[in-house]
PAZAPA-4460 file (N, C-alpha, C; in steps of 0.05 Angstrom, whole numbers, plus 32768, in hexadecimal, padded with zeros to 4 digits):
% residues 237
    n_x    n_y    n_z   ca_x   ca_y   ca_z    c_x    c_y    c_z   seq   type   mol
   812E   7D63   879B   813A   7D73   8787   8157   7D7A   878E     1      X     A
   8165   7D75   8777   8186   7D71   8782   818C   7D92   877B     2      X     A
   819D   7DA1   8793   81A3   7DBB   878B   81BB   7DC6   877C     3      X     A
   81C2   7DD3   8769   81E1   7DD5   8758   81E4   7DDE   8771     4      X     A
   820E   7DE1   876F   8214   7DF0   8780   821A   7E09   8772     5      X     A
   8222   7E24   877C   8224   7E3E   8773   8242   7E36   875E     6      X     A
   8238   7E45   8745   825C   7E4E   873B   8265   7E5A   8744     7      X     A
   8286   7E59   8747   8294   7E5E   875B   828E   7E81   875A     8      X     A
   8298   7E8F   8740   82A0   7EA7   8742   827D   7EB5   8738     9      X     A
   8267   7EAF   873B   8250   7EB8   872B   8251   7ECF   8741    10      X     A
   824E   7EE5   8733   8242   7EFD   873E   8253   7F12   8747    11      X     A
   8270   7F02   8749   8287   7F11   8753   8298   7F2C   8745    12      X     A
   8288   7F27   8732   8294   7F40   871D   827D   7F54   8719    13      X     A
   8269   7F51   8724   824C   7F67   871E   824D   7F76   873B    14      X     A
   8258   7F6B   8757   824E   7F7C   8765   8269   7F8B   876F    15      X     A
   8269   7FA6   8779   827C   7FB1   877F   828F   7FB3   8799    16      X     A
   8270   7FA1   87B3   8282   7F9E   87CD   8289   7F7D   87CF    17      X     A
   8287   7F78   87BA   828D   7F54   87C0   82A6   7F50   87BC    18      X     A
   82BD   7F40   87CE   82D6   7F3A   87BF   82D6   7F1C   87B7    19      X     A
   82E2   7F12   87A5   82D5   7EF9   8795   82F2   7EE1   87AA    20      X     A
   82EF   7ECA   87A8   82F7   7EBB   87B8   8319   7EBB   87B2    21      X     A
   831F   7EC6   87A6   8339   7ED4   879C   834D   7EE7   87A7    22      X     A
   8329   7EF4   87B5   8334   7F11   87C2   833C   7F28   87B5    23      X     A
   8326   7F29   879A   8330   7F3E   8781   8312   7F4A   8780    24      X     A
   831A   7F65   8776   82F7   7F73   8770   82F4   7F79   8759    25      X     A
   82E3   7F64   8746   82EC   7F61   8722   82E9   7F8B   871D    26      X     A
   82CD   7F93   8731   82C9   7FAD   8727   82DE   7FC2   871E    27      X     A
   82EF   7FC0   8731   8307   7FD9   8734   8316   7FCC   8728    28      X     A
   831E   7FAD   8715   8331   7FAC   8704   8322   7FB5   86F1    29      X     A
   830C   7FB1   86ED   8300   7FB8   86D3   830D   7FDE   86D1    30      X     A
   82FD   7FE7   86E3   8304   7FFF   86EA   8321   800B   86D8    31      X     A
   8330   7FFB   86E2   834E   8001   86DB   8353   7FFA   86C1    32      X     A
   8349   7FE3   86B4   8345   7FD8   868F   833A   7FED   8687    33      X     A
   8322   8009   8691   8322   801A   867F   833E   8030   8685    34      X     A
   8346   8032   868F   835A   8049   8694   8374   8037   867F    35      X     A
   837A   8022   8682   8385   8019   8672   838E   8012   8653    36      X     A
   8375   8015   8649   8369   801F   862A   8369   803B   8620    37      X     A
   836D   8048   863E   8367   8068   862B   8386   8071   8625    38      X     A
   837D   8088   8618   8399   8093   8613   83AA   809E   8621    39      X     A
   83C2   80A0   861D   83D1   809E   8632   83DB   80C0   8639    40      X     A
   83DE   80C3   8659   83DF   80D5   8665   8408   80D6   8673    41      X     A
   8412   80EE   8673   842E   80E7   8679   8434   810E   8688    42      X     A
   8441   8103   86A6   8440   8119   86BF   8467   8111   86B9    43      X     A
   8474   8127   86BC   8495   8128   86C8   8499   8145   86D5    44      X     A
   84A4   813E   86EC   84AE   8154   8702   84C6   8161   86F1    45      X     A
   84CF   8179   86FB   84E1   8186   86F7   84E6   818F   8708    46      X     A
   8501   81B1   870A   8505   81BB   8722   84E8   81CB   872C    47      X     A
   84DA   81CA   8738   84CC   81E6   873E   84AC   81DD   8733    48      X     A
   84B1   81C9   8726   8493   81C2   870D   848C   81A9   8709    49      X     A
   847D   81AA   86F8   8474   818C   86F0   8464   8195   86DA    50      X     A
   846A   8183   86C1   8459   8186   86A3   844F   8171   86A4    51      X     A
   8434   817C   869B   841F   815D   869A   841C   815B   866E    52      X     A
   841D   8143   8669   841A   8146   8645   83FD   812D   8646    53      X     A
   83E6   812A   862C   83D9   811A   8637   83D4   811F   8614    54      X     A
   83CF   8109   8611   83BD   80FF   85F9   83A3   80F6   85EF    55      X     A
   8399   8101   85DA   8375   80FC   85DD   8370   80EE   85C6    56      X     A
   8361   80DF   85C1   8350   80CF   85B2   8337   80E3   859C    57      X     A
   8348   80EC   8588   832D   80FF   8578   8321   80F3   855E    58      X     A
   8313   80FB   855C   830B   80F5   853C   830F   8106   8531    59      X     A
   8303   8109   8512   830F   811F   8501   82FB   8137   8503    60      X     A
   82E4   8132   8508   82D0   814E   8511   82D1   8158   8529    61      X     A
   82DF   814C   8539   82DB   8150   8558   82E7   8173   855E    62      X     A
   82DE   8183   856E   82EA   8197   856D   82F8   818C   8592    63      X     A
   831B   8189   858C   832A   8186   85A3   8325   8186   85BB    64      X     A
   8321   81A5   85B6   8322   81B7   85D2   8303   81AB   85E8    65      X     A
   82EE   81A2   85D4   82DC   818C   85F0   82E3   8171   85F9    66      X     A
   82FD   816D   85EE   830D   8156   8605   831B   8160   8615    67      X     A
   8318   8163   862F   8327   8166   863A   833B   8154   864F    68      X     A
   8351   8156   8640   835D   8138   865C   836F   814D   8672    69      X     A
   837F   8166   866E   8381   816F   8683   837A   818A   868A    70      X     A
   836E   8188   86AA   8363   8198   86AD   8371   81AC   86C6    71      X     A
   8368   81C7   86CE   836D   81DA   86E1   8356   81D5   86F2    72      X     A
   836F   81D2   870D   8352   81CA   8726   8355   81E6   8735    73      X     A
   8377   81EA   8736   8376   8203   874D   838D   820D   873C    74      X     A
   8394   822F   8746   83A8   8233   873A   83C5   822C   8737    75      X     A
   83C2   8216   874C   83DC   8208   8753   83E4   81EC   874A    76      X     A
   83C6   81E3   8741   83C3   81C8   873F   83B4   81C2   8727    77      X     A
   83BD   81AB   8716   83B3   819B   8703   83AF   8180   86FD    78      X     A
   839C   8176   86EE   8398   815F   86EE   8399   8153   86D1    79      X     A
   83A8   8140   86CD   83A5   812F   86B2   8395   8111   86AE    80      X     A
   8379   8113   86A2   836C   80FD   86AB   836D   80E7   8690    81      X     A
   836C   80CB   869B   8371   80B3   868B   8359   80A2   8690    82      X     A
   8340   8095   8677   832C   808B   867E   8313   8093   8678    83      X     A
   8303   809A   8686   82E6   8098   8678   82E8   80B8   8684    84      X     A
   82DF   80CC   8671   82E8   80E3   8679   82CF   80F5   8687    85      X     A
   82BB   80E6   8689   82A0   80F2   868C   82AC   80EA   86AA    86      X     A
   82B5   80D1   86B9   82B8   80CF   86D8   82CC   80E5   86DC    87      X     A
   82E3   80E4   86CC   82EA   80FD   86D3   82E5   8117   86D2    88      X     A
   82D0   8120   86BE   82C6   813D   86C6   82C1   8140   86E6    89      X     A
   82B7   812B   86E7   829D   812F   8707   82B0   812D   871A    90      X     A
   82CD   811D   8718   82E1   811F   8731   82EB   813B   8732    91      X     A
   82EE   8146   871E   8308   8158   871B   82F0   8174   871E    92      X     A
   82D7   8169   871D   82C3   8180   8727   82C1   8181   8743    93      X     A
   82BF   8170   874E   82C5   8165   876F   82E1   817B   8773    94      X     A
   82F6   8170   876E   830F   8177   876F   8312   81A2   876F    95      X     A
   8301   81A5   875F   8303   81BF   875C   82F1   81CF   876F    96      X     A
   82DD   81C4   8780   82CC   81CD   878D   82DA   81CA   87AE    97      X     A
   82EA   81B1   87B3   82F9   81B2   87CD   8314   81BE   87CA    98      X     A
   831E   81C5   87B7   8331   81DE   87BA   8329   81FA   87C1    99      X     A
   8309   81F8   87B4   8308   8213   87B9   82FE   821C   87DC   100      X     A
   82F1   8202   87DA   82E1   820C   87FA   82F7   8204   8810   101      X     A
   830D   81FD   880A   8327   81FE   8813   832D   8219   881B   102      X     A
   8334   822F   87FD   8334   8244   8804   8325   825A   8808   103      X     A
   830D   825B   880F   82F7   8262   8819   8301   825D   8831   104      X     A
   8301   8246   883F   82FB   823C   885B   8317   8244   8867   105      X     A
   8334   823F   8862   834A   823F   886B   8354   8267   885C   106      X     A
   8356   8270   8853   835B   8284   8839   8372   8279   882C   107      X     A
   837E   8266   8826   8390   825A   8820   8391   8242   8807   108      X     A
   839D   8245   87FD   83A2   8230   87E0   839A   820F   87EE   109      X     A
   8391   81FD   87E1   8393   81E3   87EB   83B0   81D5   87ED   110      X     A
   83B5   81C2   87FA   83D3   81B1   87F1   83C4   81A5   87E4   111      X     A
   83DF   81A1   87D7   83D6   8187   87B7   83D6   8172   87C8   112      X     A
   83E0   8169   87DD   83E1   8148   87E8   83C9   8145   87F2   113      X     A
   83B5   8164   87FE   839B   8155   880B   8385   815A   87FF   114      X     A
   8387   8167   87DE   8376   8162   87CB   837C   8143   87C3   115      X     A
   838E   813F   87BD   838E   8118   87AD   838E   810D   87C5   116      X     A
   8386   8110   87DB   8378   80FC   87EE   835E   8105   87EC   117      X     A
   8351   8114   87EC   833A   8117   87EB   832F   8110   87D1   118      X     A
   833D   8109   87B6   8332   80FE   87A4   832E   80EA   87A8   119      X     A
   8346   80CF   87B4   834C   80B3   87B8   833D   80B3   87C6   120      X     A
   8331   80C5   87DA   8318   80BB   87EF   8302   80B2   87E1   121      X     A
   8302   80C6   87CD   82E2   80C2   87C4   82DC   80B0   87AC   122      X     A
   82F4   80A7   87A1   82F9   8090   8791   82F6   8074   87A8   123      X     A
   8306   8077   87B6   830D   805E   87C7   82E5   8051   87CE   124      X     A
   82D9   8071   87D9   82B5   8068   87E7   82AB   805D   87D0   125      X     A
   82AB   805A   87B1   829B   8051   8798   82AF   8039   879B   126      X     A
   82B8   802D   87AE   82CC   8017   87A8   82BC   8000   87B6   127      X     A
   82A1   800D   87D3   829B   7FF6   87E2   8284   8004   87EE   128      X     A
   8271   800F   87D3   8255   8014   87D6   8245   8003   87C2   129      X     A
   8230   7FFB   87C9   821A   7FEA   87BE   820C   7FFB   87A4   130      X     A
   8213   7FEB   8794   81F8   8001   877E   8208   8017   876E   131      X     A
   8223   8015   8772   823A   802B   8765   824D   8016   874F   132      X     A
   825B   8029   8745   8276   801D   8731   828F   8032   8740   133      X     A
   82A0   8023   873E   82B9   803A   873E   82BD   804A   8728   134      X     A
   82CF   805F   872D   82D6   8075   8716   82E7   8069   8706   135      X     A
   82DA   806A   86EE   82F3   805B   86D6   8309   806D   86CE   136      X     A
   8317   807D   86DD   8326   808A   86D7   833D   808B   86E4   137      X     A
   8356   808A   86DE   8372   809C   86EA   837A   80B7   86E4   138      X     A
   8384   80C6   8703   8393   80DC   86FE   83AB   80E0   86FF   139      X     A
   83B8   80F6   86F9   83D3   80FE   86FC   83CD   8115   8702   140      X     A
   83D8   811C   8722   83D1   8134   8731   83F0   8142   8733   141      X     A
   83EE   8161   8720   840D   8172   8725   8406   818A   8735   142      X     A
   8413   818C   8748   840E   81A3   8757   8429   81AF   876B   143      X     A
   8429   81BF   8773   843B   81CF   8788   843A   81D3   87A5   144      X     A
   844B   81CF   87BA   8447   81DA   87C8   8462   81EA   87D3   145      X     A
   8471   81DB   87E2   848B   81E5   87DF   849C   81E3   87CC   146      X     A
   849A   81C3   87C7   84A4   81B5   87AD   8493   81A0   8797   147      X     A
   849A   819F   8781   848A   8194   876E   8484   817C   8776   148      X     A
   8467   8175   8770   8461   815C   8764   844B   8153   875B   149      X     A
   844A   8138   8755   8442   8125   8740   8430   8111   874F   150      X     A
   8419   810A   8758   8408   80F5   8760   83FD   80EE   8752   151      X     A
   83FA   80CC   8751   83E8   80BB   8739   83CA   80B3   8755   152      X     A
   83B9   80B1   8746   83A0   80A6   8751   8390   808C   873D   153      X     A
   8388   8078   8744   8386   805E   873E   8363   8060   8742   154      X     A
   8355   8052   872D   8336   804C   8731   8330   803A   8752   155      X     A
   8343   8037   875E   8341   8029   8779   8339   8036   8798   156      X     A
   834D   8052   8787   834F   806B   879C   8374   806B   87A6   157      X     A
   8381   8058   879F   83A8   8055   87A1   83AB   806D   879C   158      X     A
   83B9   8077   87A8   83C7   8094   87A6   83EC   808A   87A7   159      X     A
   83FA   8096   8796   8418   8093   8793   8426   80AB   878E   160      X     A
   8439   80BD   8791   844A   80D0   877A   845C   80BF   8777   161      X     A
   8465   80D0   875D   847F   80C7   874F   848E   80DD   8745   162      X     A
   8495   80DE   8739   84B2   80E9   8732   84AA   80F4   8715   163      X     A
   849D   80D9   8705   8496   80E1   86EB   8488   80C6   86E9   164      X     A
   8474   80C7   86D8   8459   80B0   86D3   8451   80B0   86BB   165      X     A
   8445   809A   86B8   8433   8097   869B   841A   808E   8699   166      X     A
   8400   808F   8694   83F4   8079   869E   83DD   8079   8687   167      X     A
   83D0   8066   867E   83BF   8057   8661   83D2   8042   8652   168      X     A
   83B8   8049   863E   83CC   802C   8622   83E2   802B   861A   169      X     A
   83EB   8041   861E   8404   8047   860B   841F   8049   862D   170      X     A
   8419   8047   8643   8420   804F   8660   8444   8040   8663   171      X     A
   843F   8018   8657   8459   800D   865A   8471   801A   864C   172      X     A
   8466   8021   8633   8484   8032   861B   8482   8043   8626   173      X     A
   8471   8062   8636   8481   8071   863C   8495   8074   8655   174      X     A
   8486   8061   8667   8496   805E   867D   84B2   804D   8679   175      X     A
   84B3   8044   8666   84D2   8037   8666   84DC   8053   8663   176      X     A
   84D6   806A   8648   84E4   807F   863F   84E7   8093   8662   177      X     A
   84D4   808B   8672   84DA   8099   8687   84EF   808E   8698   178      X     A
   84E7   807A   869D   84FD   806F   86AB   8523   806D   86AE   179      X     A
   8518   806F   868E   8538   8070   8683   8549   808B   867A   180      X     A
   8538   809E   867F   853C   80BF   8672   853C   80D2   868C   181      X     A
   852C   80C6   86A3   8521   80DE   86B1   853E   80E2   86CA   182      X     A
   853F   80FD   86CC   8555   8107   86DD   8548   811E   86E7   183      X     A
   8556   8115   870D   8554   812C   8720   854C   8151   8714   184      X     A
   8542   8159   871D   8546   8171   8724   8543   817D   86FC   185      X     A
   853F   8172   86EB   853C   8179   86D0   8535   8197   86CB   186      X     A
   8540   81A0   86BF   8539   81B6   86B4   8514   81B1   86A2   187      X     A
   8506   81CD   86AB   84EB   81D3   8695   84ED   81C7   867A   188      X     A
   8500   81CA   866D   8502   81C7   8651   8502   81B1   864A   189      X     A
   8512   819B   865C   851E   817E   8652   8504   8173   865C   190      X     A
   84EC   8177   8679   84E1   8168   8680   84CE   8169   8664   191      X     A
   84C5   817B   865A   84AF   817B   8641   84BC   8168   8636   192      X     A
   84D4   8171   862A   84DD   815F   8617   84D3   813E   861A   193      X     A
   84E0   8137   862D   84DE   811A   8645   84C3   8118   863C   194      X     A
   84AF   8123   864D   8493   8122   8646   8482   8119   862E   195      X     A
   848B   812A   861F   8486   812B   85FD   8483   8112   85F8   196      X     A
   84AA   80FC   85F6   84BA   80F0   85F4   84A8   80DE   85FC   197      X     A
   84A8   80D3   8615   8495   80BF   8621   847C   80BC   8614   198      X     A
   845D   80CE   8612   8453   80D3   8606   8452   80CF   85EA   199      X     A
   845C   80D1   85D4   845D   80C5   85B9   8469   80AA   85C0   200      X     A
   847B   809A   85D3   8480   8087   85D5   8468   8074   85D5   201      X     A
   8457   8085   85E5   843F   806F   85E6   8428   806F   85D7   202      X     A
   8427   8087   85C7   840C   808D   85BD   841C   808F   859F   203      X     A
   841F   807D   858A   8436   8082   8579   842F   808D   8560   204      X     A
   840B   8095   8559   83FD   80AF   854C   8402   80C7   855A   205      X     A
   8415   80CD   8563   8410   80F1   8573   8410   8107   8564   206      X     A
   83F5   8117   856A   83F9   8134   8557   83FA   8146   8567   207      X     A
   83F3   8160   855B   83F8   8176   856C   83D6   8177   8573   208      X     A
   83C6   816F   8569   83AC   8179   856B   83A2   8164   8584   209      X     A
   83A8   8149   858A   83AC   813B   8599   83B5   8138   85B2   210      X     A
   83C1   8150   85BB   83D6   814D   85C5   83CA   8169   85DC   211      X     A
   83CC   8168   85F4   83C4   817B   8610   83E2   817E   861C   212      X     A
   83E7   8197   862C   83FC   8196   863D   83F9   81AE   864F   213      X     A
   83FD   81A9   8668   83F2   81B8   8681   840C   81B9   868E   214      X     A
   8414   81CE   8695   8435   81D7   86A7   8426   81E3   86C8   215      X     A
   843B   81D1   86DB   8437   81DE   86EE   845A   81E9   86F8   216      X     A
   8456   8200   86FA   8474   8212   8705   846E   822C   870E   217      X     A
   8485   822A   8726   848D   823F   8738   8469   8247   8747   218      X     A
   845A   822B   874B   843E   8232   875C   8423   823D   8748   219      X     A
   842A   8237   8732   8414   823B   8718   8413   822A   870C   220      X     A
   83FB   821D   8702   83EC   820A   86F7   83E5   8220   86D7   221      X     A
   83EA   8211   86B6   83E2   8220   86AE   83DD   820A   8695   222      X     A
   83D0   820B   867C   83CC   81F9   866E   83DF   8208   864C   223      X     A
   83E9   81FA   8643   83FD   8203   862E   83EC   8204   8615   224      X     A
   83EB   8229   8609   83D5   8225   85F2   83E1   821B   85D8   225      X     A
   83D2   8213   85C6   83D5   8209   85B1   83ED   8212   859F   226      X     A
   83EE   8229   859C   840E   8236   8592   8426   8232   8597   227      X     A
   8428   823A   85AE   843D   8228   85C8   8446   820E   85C2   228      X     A
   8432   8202   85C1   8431   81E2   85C3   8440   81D8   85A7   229      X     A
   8434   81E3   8597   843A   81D8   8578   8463   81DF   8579   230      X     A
   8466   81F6   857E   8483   81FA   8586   8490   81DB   8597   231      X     A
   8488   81D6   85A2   848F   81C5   85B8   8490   81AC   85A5   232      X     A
   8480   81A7   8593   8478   8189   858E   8481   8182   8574   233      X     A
   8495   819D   8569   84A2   8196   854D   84AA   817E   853F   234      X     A
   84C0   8175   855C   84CF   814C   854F   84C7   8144   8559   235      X     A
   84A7   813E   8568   8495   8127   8571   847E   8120   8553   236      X     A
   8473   8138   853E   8461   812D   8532   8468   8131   850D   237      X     A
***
């Protein structure tokens, strides 16, 4: 009995610790094709801050306010999530439970740099366990410590800051508008603006009802209510 030989790539995209003869893990790109589809999420630093703006996907019955794409982890720190938002409840529930036993254990606020390692940790372990998927999601982590900033987190567990970011479907148009707009040390006012700006760049339905925005300044994390907001979003809709 003559035996086939194996196809080359069979099986290489179903399991999650296999790397395929490529040296690629189809899982975690897949991973990243959903963060890529969703709507797009957009972080820019300022002096002292960082405004997170994020866009949601509603229908016409939907009541908004149970999407949530950004959320309060600590009072210092926020998160803007991109992707399948159910993985992100359960990170950013993680996330809120090691800040706290942070300050429980230390009496002290967490750093934002060793909360988004401890997220990337626990993204990175669903990256090379048997019988798991990775988290189909990206974050945009704003928080304080001395000075502002901005960390992106990847369905891989990649951890990066930047300056100012974009990241979903709509992610290439706003990041040109970032790229080409964003300046040092910006005043509160222009970074929204910037934000906004980027933001309808990529999502090019933007309403106000659509539309989330979470400020972190001077060491406060706070989410911008709907009144506020509509002020803000006059020559965007």
């Amino acid at each position: 009995m003559e035996i086939q030989p194996p196809m080359k790539q069979l099986g290489y995209d179903r399991a999650i610790v296999v790397f395929s003869p490529e040296g690629r893990m189809y899982q975690v790109e897949y991973a990243r094709k959903a963060v890529e589809k969703a709507s797009t999420v957009v972080g820019v630093t300022f002096e002292k801050g960082v405004v997170l703006v994020a866009s949601r996907t509603l229908q016409r019955l939907l009541v908004p306010e149970s999407i949530e794409k950004i959320s309060k982890v600590d009072h210092h720190i926020g998160i803007a999530s991109c992707g399948i938002l159910a993985d992100s409840r359960v990170l950013v529930d993680f996330a809120r439970v090691r800040a706290q036993v942070n300050k429980i254990t230390y009496n002290e606020p967490i750093e934002i740099g060793i909360l988004v390692k401890d997220i990337c940790d626990r993204k990175q372990r669903f990256t090379q366990m048997g019988g798991i998927r990775p988290f189909g999601v990206a974050f945009l982590v704003a928080g304080m410590t001395e000075t502002e900033h901005l960390y992106e987190t990847d369905p891989s567990g990649t951890l990066r800051e930047w300056k100012a970011h974009a990241v979903g479907r709509g992610s290439k148009d706003a990041k040109k508008v970032l790229v080409e707009e964003y300046k040092e040390g910006m005043p509160k006012d222009k970074a929204i603006d910037l934000a906004l700006k980027a933001l309808k760049a990529g999502e090019k339905k933007l309403t106000m009802r659509s539309t989330e925005m979470g400020i972190v300044e001077n060491g406060r994390f706070d989410l911008v209510d709907r009144n506020a907001l509509k002020e803000l979003m006059k020559k965007y809709v």
